[in-house]
Structures are given as structure tokens and as C-alpha cells.
C-alpha positions as CSV (number, residue, x, y, z in Angstrom):
1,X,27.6,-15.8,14.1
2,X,23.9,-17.0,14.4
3,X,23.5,-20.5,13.1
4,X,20.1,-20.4,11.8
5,X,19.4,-18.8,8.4
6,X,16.6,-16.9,9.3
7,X,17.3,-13.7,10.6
8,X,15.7,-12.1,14.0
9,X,14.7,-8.4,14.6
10,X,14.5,-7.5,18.3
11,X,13.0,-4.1,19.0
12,X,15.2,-2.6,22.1
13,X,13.7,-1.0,25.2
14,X,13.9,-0.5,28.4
15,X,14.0,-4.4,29.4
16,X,17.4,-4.7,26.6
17,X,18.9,-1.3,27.1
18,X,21.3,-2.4,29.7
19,X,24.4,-3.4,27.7
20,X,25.1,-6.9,29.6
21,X,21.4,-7.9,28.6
22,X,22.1,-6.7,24.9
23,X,25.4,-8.0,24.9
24,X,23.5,-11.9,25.8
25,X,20.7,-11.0,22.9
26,X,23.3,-10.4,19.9
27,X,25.0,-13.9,21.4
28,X,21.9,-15.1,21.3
29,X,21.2,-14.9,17.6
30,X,20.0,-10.7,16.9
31,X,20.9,-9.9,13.8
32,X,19.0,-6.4,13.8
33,X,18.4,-4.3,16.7
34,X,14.7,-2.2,15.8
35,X,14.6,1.2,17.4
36,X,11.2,2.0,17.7
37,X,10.6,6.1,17.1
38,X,7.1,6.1,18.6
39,X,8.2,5.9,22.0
40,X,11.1,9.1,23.5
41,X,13.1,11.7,22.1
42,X,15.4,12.0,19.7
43,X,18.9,11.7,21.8
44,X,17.4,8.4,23.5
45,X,17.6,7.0,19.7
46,X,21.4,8.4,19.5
47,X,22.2,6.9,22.3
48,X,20.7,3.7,22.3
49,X,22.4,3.3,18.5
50,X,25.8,4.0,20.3
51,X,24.9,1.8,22.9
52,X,23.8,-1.4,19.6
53,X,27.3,-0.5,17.9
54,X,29.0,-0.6,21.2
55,X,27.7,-4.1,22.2
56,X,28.1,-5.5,18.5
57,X,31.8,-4.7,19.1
58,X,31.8,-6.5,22.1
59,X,30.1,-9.6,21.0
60,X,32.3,-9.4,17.6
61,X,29.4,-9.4,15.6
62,X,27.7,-6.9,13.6
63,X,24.1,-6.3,13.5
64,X,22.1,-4.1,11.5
65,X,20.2,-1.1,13.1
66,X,16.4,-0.5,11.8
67,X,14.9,3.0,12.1
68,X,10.8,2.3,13.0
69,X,8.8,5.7,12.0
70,X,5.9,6.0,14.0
71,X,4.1,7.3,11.4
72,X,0.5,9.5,11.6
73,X,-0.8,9.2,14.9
74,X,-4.1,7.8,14.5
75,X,-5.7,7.7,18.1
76,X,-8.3,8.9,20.5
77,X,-7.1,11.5,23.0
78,X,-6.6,11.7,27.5
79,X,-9.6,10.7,29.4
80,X,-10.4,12.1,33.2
81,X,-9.3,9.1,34.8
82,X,-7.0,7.1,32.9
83,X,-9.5,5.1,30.7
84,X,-13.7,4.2,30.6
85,X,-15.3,1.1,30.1
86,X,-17.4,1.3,26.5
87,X,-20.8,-0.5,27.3
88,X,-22.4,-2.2,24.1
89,X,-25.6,-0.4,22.8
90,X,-24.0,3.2,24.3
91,X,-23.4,5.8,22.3
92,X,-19.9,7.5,22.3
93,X,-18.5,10.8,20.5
94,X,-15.2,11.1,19.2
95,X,-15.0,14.6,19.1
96,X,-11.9,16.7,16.6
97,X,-12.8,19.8,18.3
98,X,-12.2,18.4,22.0
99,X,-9.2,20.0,24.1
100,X,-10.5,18.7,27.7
101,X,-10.2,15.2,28.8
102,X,-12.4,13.1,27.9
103,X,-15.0,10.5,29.9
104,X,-17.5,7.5,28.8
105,X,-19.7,9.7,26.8
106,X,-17.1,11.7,24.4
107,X,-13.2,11.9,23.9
108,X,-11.2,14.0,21.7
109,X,-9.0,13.5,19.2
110,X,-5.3,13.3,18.1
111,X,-6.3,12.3,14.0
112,X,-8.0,15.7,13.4
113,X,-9.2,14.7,10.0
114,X,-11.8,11.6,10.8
115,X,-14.9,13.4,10.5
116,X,-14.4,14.0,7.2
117,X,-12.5,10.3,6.7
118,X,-15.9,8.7,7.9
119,X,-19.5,8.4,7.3
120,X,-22.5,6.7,8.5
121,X,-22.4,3.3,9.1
122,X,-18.6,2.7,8.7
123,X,-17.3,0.4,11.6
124,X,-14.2,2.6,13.6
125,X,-12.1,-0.5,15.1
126,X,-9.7,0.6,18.8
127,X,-7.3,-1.0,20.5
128,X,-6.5,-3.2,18.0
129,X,-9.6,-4.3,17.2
130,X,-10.9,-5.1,20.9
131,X,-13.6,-2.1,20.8
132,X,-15.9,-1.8,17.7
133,X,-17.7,1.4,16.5
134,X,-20.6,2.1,13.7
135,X,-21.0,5.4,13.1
136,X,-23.8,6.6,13.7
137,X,-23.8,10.7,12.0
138,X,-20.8,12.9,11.5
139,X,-22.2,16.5,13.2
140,X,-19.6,19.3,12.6
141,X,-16.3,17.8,14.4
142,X,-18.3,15.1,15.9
143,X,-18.2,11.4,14.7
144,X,-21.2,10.3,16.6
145,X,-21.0,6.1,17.1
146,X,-22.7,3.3,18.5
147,X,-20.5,1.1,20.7
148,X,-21.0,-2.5,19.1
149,X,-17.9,-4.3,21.4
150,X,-17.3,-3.0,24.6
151,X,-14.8,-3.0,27.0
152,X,-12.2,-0.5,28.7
153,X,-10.9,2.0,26.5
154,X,-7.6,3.9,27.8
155,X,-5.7,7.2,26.4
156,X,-4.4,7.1,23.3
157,X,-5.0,4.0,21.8
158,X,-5.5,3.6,18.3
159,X,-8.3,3.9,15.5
160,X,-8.7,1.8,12.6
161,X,-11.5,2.1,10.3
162,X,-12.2,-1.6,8.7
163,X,-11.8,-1.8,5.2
164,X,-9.3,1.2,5.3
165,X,-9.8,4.8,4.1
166,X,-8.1,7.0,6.5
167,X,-6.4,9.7,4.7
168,X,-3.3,10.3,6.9
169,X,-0.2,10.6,5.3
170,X,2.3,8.2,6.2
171,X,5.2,10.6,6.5
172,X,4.6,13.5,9.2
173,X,6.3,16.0,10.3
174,X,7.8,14.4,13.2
175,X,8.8,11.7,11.0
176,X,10.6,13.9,8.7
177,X,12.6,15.5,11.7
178,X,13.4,12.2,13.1
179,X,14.7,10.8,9.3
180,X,17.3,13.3,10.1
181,X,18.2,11.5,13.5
182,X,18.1,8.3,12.3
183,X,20.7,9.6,9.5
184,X,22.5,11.2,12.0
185,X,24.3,7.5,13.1
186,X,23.4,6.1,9.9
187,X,21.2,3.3,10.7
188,X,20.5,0.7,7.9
189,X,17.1,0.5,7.1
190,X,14.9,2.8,7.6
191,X,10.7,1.7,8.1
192,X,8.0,3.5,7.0
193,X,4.7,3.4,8.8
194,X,1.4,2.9,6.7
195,X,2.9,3.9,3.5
196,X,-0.2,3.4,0.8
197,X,1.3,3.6,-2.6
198,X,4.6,3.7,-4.0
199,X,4.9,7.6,-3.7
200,X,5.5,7.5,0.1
201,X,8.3,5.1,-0.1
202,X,9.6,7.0,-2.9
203,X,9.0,10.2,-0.7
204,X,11.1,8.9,2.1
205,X,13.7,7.8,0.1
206,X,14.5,10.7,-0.7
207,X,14.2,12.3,2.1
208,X,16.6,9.9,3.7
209,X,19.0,10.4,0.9
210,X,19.3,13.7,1.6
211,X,19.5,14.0,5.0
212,X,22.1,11.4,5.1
213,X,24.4,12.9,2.3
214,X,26.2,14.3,5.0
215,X,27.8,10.7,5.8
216,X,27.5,9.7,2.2
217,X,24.9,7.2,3.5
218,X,22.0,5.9,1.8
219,X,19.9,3.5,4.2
220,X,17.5,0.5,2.9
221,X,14.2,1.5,2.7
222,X,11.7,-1.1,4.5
223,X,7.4,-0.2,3.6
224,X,5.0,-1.8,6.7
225,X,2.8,-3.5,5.0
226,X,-0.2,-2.0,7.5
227,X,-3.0,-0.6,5.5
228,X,-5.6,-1.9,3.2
229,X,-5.2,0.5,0.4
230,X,-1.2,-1.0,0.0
231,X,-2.3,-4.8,-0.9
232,X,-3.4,-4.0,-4.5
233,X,-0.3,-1.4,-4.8
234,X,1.9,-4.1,-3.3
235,X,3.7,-4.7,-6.5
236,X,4.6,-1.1,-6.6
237,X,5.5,-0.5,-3.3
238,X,7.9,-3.5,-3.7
239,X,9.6,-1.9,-6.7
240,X,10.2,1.9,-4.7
241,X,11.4,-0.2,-1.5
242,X,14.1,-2.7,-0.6
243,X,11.7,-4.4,1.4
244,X,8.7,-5.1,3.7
245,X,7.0,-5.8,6.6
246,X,4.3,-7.5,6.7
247,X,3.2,-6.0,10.1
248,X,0.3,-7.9,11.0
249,X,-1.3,-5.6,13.5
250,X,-2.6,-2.5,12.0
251,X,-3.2,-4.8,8.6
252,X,-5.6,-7.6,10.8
253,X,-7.7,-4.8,12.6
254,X,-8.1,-3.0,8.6
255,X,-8.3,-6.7,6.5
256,X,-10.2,-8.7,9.4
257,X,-7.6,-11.3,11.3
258,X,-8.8,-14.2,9.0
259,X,-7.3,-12.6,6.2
260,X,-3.6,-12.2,7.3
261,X,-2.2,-15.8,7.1
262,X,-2.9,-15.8,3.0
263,X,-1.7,-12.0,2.6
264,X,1.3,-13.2,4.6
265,X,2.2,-16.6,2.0
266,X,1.5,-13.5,-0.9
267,X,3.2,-10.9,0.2
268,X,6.6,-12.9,1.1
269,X,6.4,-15.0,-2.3
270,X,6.1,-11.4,-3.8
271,X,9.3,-10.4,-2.7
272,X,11.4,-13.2,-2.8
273,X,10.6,-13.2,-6.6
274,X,11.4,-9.0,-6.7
275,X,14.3,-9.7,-5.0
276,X,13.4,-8.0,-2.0
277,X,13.5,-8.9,1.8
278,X,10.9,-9.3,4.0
279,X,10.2,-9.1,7.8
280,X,7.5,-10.9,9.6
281,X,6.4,-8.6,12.6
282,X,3.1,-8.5,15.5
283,X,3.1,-10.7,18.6
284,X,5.5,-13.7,17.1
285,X,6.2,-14.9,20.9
286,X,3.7,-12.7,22.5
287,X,3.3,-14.5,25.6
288,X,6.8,-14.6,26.6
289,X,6.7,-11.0,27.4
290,X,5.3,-12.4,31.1
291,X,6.0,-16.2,30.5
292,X,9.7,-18.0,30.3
293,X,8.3,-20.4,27.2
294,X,6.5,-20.2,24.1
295,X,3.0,-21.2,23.6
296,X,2.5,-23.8,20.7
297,X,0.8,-21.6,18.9
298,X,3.5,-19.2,18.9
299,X,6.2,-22.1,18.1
300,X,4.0,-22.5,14.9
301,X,3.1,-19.1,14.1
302,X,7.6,-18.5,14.2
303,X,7.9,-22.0,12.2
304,X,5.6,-21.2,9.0
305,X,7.1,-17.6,8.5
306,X,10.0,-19.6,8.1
307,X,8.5,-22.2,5.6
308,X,7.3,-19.1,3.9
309,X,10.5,-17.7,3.3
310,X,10.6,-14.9,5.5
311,X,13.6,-13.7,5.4
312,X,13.6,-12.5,9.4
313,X,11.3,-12.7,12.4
314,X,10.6,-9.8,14.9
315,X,10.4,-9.3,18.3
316,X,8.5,-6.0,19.6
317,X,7.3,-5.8,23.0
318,X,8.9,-9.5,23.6
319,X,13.0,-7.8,23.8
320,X,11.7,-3.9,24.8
321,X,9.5,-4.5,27.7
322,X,9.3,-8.0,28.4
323,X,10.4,-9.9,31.4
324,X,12.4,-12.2,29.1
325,X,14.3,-10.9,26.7
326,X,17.6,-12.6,26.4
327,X,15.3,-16.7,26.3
328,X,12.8,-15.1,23.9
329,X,15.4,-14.5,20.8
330,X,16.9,-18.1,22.3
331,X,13.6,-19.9,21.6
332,X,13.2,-18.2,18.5
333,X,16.7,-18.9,17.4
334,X,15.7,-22.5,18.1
335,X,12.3,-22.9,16.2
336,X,13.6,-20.8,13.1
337,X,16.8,-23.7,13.4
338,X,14.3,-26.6,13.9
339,X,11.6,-25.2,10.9
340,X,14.5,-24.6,8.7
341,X,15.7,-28.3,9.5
342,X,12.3,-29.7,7.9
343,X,12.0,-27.6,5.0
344,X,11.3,-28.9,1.4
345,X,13.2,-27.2,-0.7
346,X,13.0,-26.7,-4.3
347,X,16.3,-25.4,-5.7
348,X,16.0,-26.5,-9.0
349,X,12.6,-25.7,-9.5
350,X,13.0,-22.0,-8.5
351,X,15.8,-21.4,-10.3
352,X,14.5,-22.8,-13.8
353,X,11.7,-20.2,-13.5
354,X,14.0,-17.3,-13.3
355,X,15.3,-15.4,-15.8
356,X,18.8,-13.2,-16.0
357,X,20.1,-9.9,-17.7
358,X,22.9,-9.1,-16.1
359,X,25.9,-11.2,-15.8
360,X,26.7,-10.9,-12.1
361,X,22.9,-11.9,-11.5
362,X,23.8,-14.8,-14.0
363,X,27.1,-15.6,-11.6
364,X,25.4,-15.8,-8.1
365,X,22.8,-18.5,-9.9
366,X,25.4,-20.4,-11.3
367,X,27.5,-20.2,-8.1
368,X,23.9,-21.6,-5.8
369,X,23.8,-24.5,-8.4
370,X,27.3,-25.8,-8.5
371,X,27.1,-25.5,-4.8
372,X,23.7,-27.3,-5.0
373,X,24.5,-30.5,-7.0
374,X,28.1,-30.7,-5.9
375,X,27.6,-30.6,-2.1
376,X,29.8,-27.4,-1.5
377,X,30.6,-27.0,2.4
378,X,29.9,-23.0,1.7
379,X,29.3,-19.9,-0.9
380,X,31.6,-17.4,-0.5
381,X,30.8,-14.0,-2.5
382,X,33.1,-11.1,-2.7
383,X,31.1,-8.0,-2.5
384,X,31.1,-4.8,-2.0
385,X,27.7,-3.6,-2.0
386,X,26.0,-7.0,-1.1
387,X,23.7,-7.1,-4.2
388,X,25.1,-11.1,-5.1
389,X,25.1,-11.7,-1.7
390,X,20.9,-10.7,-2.0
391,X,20.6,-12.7,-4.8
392,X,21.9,-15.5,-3.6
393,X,19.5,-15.3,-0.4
394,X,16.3,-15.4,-2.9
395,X,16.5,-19.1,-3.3
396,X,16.0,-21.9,-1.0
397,X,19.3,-23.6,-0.6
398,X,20.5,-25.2,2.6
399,X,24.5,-24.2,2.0
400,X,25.4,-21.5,3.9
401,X,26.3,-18.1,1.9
402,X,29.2,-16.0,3.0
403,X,29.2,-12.5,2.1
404,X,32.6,-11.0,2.1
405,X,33.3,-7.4,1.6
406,X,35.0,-4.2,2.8
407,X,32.6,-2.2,4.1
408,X,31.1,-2.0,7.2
409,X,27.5,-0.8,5.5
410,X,27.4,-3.5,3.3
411,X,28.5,-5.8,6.2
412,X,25.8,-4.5,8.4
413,X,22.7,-4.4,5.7
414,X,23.5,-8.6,4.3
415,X,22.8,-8.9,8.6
416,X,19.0,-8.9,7.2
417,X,19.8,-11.3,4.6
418,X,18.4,-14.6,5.1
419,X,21.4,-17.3,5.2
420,X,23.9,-14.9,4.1
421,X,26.6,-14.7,6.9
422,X,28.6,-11.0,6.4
423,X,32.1,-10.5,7.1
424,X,34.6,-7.6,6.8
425,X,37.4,-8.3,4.5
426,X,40.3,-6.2,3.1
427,X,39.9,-5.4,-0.6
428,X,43.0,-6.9,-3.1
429,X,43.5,-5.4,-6.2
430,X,45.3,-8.9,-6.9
431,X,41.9,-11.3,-7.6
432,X,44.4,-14.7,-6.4
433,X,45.3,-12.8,-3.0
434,X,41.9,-12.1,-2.9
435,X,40.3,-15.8,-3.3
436,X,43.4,-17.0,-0.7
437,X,42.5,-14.4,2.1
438,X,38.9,-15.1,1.5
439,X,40.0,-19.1,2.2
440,X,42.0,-18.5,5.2
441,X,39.5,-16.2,6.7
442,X,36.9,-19.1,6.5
443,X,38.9,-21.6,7.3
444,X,40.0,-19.7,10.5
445,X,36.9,-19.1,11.7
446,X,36.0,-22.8,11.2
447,X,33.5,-22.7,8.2
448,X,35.4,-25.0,5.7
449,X,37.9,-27.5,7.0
450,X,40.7,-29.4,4.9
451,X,39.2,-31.3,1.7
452,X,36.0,-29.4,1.8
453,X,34.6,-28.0,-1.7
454,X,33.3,-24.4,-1.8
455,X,32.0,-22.1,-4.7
456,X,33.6,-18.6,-4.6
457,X,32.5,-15.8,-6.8
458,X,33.8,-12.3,-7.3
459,X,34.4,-9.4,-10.2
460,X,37.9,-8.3,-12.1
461,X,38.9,-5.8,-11.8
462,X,38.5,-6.1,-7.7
463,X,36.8,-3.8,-5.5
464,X,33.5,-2.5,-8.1
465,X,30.3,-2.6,-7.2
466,X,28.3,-4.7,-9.4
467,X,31.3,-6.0,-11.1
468,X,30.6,-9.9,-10.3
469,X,32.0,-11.7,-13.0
470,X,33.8,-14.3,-12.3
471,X,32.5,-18.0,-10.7
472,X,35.4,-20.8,-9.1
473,X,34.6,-24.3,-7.9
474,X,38.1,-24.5,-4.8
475,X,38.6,-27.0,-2.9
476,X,40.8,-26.7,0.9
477,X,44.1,-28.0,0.1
């Protein structure tokens, strides 16, 4: 069981598909394996989410399994030869109408709706920001630009206008179809690419509902926080999701890259106060895909999404294509360990600002501050569908949280939760055989030792959902 609270996301590929490397990266502290649908077919995802549920058995550990839509495919077509180099001053066509490959004059299209998305002098943005377009006119199917930044320009990279304005929608048809596959082995969250309003989120929520009724299976829903138009509809894409990414690509090229550190701080103090989750995503440890260490940078860039209160970290092309995969999630284990170390906490503070209806929202506070001002070795929360577990998580508070329930699902989803540590337990209809096995079962696996104090909470009758009632101050006899 990882010993740092933050949790990592490790995107698997062909560099982490073999199962003794995969094996290694869940020992190494992956809490959630990321299954990336832009890249193969659908039975690759089947099997590589046999081959994730295989190796969590072998390690003992389970690990959550994120479904990545790729979402509208917003990119320039094939050239002749592989790619051109974009001269500054030139002028270039991105033509809708194109079928032929294109060359250093004109390329077509896959987005067949950006002449109408575009007009004159609106800057186009590719690869990630490298190349920058103004357009110049929009002539039938033509967007007719002016190269502004240069450079070499490949098949099927991406286009971003800046400012945002694209009208894509963020659920396509392939992303429908592949809903279905990623309910077919019932991964845990599911992520939605460039949702812009809570509609979409709402949208694929119900689509994944339904596809995964089947199983009885209703996966969390996770929005990528990638496009302009989503930042003043955050609020409301928080409320239709379970959480967010703040996936700092896409967002940079639309927002400008001197914009994303502050929407970052936001967007995670957002959530945490929504009760959501949050994942921090885009080139974390970037250079290890070629290089055994971290650079600084990257150590700091890791460090202060865990003083933001992140509650995970993600690895993309780092764990699917990288030459390191197994040292990368080992360095990051270590910095999120090390950042959490240093952090200024303030419990107390926090929870005075919150306000409760429920009672079993009202039980996981009071069980984080007994635990808080009495030094408890541990929280221990009997759960069944994780939501005091969540709660829990939403504070900053250095005492490990154990989430304790009967089903696997729940089990898998608190994997994402930061410091909350999930583990299968029988349900008791007795609540005192209960709290013992729940003892024994920590005690066992070495978290509390003889004389150590630990808050425990759970709900009578056992075994409801949302039936937290109940808060007890034990200590090991």
C-alpha cells in the first residue's frame, strides 16, 4: 500500500504493458492505471484492463482503472512526406474540402467544421502551441493563414484556436461506442475530453449509466478541464462530475501557458471545497521519458500540485512510451512523500469554515478532529460506498484514513482518494464484530500496534450506504 497520500495516475502503453513491468509500477506506488482511448482498438483496451486487474492481484493491491475519451479530433490531416517545415511570413491553407495529402502550401482537414469556427485575424495554435497561425480569409472550405511561428509540422497534430471557440462536441461518436467498451470491464472513472458546460458531463453520465446497467455499474465521472469556454462554467461542471482534470495541455495552448499555474491553485481549491477529486495531468516528469532522473523543475512542478491539494498526479507518455517507467512513478512517489512531509496544514481552520446537513457528513468531521487533537495512529471508516471515506480526504490531515468496505468498486474508486488507504472487508450485521474485525485487520497488516489510539466510524444498522452514524474513540488493547 503506497505510503504517500497523494495518489499517482500512470497512463499504460506499450513501455508498461508487459505484466513484470506493471507488476513493479503498482509496487511502486500506482494507484490508477489511465487507459488512454485515443490510441488502438477497442479489444486492446479489454485486454489491457484484464491484464491491470490481473497484475493488481498479483501485487495484492487494487488500483483503480480510468477510461481517457479521446474526444473530437481536432487536427490537420496526412502530408506527402511525413511532415513540412512552416516558414514564418508563408502563407498556408488548411483546407476542409482536401482528401489528397497534403504539402508546405495546403493540408486537409480531420475538424471539418473550422471554416466556419474561424474568422480573420483569429490566431490557430498546432502542435501544442509550437506553430502559430492568423487567419488571414475563410474562402469556401479554405481557412487561408499566415504562418506567424514556424517550424516542422507533421500529420495529424493538433489545432487550437487561442482564446477558444471551436465548436466540437466533446462526446463523438467513437466516444459513445467506446463508453460501451469501457463499461464492458467496468472501469472506475470514466474522463471526458473537452467537455464545455455541464451538459456534456451530464450527457456522458448517462450514457455511461446505461451502458453499464448491464453490470449494475455506474463509473465516476472525471471532466478535463481543457478548454477555455469550461473556466467560467467550472462551478457547474464540478456539480455534474465527480471530478477533474486539470489537463494542462490543451488548456495552456487555448489560456496562454502563463495562465495555467493560477487556474491550477483555483480549480483544485474548487473542488476540494465541492467535495470533489482532482487530477493534475501534462508533462509532470516529462523528461524522464528519455532521462533516468527528474529535472528540478519537474521535482517542483510534482511538489506544488501537492501543496495545492491535488488529490493525484499523472503520468502520460512518462509510464506508456517512456524508457523509464517503473523509476518514474518511484521518483514521483518520493517528491509527492517529501512535499507532503513540508506541508502547512490547517485542520482547524478548514474545518471551522465548513458547514454540515447530513449527519454522516457531520460523523467523518468529527471523526478527522478527534483524530486531530488526540494524535490518533489512524481513521478507520466503515463504508460501503466510500462517500465518508471522500469526505474525510477533503481536509488536510496528516493521519492516515482507512477506508474499509465490502465491495470491490468502492475499494477500487477510494484508490483515487487522496490519503484514504481502501481495503476489502466482510460486512457484519453485528456493529461490535464489526469494529473488532476492522481492529485485527489493521493491526495485522501493521497500521496500529498495541496502545495506539484510533477513531473508527460506521452506521447501525451495518451494511447501508450512507448510513454513517456512529463515531468511537478505541484504543489497541
Amino acid at each position: 500500500m503506497t505510503p504517500q497520500a497523494t495518489k499517482i495516475v500512470a497512463t499504460l502503453g506499450p513501455a508498461s504493458s508487459d505484466p513484470a513491468v506493471l507488476d513493479r509500477m503498482i509496487a511502486a506506488g500506482v494507484d490508477v492505471v489511465r487507459l488512454n482511448f485515443s490510441h488502438g482498438k477497442a479489444e486492446d483496451h479489454v485486454q489491457r484492463a484484464a491484464l491491470v486487474r490481473e497484475a493488481a492481484a498479483r501485487v495484492g493491491q487494487e488500483v483503480a482503472i480510468m477510461a481517457d475519451l479521446q474526444g473530437p479530433k481536432i487536427r490537420v490531416g496526412k502530408f506527402e512526406q511525413g511532415k513540412v517545415m512552416l516558414v514564418p511570413g508563408q502563407p498556408f491553407v488548411l483546407d476542409a474540402a482536401r482528401t489528397e495529402p497534403g504539402n508546405v502550401e495546403v493540408v486537409g482537414l480531420d475538424y471539418k467544421e473550422l471554416p466556419r469556427d474561424v474568422r480573420p485575424g483569429d490566431t490557430l495554435l498546432l502542435n501544442d502551441g509550437l506553430l502559430k497561425l492568423v487567419v488571414d480569409s475563410v474562402v469556401g472550405e479554405q481557412v487561408r493563414t499566415v504562418v506567424v511561428l514556424g517550424g516542422e509540422l507533421s500529420n495529424n497534430k493538433g489545432i487550437n484556436k487561442q482564446g477558444g471557440g471551436l465548436t466540437a462536441p466533446a462526446l463523438t461518436a467513437k466516444d459513445m461506442e467506446d463508453i460501451k467498451t469501457a463499461m464492458s470491464f467496468q472501469c472506475e472513472y470514466l474522463a471526458v475530453s473537452f467537455p464545455k458546460n455541464a451538459t456534456d458531463m451530464e450527457m456522458a453520465r448517462q450514457l455511461a449509466n446505461v451502458a453499464g446497467e448491464r453490470w449494475r455499474h455506474k463509473p465516476g465521472m472525471i471532466a478535463k478541464i481543457e478548454r477555455s469556454e469550461a473556466i467560467p462554467q467550472l462551478e457547474a461542471i464540478l456539480r455534474a462530475s465527480d471530478g477533474i482534470m486539470v489537463a494542462r495541455g490543451d488548456l495552456a495552448v487555448e489560456v496562454g501557458n502563463a495562465a495555467v499555474p493560477g487556474l491550477q491553485k483555483k480549480m483544485i481549491k474548487m473542488a476540494r471545497r465541492m467535495d470533489k477529486l482532482t487530477i493534475t495531468a501534462t508533462q509532470m516528469m516529462e523528461s524522464m521519458i528519455v532521462n533516468p532522473v527528474p529535472t528540478r523543475a519537474e521535482v517542483s512542478d510534482v511538489a506544488n500540485a501537492v501543496l495545492d491539494g491535488t488529490d493525484a498526479v499523472m503520468l502520460s507518455a512518462e509510464t506508456a512510451a517512456g524508457r523509464y517507467p517503473v523509476e518514474t512513478v518511484e521518483a514521483m512517489a518520493a517528491i509527492c512523500a517529501e512535499a507532503e512531509r513540508t506541508e502547512e496544514l490547517h485542520f482547524d481552520e478548514e474545518i471551522g469554515r465548513r458547514q454540515v446537513e447530513r449527519i454522516d457528513q457531520s460523523i467523518a468531521m468529527g471523526a478527522l478532529f478527534t483524530a486531530q487533537h488526540l494524535g490518533c495512529k489512524a481513521i478507520l471508516a466503515l463504508t460501503e460506498s466510500g462517500s465518508t471515506a471522500l469526505w474525510m480526504s477533503r481536509y488536510g490531515i496528516r493521519t492516515p484514513i482507512y477506508g474499509l468496505t465490502s465491495q470491490v468498486v468502492s475499494q477500487r474508486k477510494m484508490a483515487l482518494y487522496r490519503n484514504v488507504r481502501p481495503l476489502l472487508m466482510p460486512t457484519f450485521a453485528d456493529r461490535d464484530t464489526a469494529l473488532a474485525e476492522a481492529e485485527r485487520l489493521l493491526v495485522a497488516r501493521g497500521a496500529l500496534k498495541p496502545g495506539d489510539t484510533y477513531a473508527i466510524t460506521c452506521g447501525e444498522p451495518m451494511g447501508y450506504p450512507g448510513g454513517t452514524n456512529m463515531l468511537k474513540v478505541c484504543r489497541v488493547p
